[in-house]
C-alpha positions as CSV (number, residue, x, y, z in Angstrom):
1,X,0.0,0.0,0.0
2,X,2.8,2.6,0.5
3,X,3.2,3.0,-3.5
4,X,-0.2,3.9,-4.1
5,X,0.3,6.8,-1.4
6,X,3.6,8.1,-2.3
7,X,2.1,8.5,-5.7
8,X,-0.4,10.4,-4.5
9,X,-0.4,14.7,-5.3
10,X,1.0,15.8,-2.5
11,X,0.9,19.6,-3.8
12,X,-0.8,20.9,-6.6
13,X,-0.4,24.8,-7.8
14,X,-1.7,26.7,-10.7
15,X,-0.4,29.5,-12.7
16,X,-2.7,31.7,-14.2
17,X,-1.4,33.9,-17.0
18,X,-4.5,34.8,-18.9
19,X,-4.4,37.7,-18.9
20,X,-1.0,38.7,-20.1
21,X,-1.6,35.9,-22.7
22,X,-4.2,37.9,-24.1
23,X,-2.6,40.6,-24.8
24,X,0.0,38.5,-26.7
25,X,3.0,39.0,-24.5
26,X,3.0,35.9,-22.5
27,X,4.0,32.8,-24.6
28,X,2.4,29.9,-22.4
29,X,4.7,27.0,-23.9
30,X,7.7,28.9,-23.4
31,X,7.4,29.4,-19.8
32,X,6.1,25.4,-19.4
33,X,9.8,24.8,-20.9
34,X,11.6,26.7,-18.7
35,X,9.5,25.3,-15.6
36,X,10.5,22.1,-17.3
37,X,14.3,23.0,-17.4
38,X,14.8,24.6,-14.0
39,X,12.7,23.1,-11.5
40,X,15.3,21.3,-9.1
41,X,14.3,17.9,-8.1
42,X,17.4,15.7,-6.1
43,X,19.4,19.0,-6.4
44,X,19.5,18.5,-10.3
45,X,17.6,20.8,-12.4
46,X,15.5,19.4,-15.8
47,X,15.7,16.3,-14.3
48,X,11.8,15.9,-13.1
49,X,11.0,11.8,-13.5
50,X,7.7,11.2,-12.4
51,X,7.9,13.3,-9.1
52,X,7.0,16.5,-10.6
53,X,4.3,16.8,-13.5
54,X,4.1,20.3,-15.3
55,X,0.5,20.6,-17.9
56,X,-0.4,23.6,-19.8
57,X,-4.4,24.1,-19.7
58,X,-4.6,25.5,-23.4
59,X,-3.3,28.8,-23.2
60,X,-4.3,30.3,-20.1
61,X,-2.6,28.2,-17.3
62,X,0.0,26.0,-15.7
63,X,-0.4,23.7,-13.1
64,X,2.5,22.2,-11.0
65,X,1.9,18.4,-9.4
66,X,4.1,17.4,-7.3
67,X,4.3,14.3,-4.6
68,X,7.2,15.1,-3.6
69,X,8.0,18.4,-1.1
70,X,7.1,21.6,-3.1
71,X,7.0,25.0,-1.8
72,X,4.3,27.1,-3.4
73,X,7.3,30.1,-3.1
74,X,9.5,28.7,-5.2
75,X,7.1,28.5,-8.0
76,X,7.0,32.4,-7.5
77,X,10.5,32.1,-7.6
78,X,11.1,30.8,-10.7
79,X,8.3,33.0,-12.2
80,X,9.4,35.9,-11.6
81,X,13.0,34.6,-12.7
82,X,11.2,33.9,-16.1
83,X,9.5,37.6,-16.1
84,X,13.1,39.0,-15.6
85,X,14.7,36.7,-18.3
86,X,11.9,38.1,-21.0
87,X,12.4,41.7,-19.7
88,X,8.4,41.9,-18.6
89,X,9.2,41.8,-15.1
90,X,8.7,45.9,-15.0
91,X,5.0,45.1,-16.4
92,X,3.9,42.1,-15.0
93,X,3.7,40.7,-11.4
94,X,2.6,37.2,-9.6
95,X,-0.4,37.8,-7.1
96,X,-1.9,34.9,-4.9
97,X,-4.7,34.6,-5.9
98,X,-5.7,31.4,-3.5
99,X,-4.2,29.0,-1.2
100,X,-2.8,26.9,-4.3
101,X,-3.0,29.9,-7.4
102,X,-0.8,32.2,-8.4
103,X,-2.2,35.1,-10.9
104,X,0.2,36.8,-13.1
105,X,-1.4,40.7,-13.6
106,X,-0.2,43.4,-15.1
107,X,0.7,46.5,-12.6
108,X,-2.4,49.5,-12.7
109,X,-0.2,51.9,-14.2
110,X,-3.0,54.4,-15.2
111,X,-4.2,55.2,-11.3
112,X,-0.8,56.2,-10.7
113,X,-0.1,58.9,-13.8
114,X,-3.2,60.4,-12.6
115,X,-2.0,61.4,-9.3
116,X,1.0,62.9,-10.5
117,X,-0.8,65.1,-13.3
118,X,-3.2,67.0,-10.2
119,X,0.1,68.0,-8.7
């Protein structure tokens, strides 16, 4: 009986980039590749075996199955490391949106040129 638990999800989290996909400056498959590539598993990176499971849900989100120990911050991690390596980190940002969800949204840019106009 121990195989059938230790194949069990033990963590499950979902990346949500709709909305920067919409506007055609997200590339969905892109950033499941470099999940792909750099997620660590053993202390080797690319190297994910049947521990780690990364789908894309058409083109609007990623979700991240694990049964082994995986902290919900280092998905941030390495989003944010992907926003950087694309140059939209100064646009986009990663929001929890839930327990288990992570919401990439772009940054309200119009409330703040507003304020400093009425000065």
């Amino acid at each position: 009986m121990p195989k059938a638990a230790a194949s069990a999800v033990k963590h499950k989290f979902v990346v949500d980039y709709s909305k920067p996909a919409a506007d055609g400056v997200f590339d969905g498959a892109d950033f499941e590749k470099f999940l792909h590539d750099r997620i660590k598993v053993d202390g080797k990176a690319g190297q994910l075996g049947d521990s780690v499971k990364i789908t894309r849900d058409g083109n609007t989100k990623i979700t991240v199955s694990s049964n082994i120990p995986f902290s919900k911050r280092y998905l941030k991690y390495l989003t944010k490391k992907f926003l950087k390596k694309n140059s939209l980190r100064d646009w986009i940002r990663v929001v929890a949106s839930s327990k288990d969800n992570y919401q990439l949204r772009f940054y309200n840019i119009a409330g703040a040129g507003d304020e400093e106009e009425e000065e």
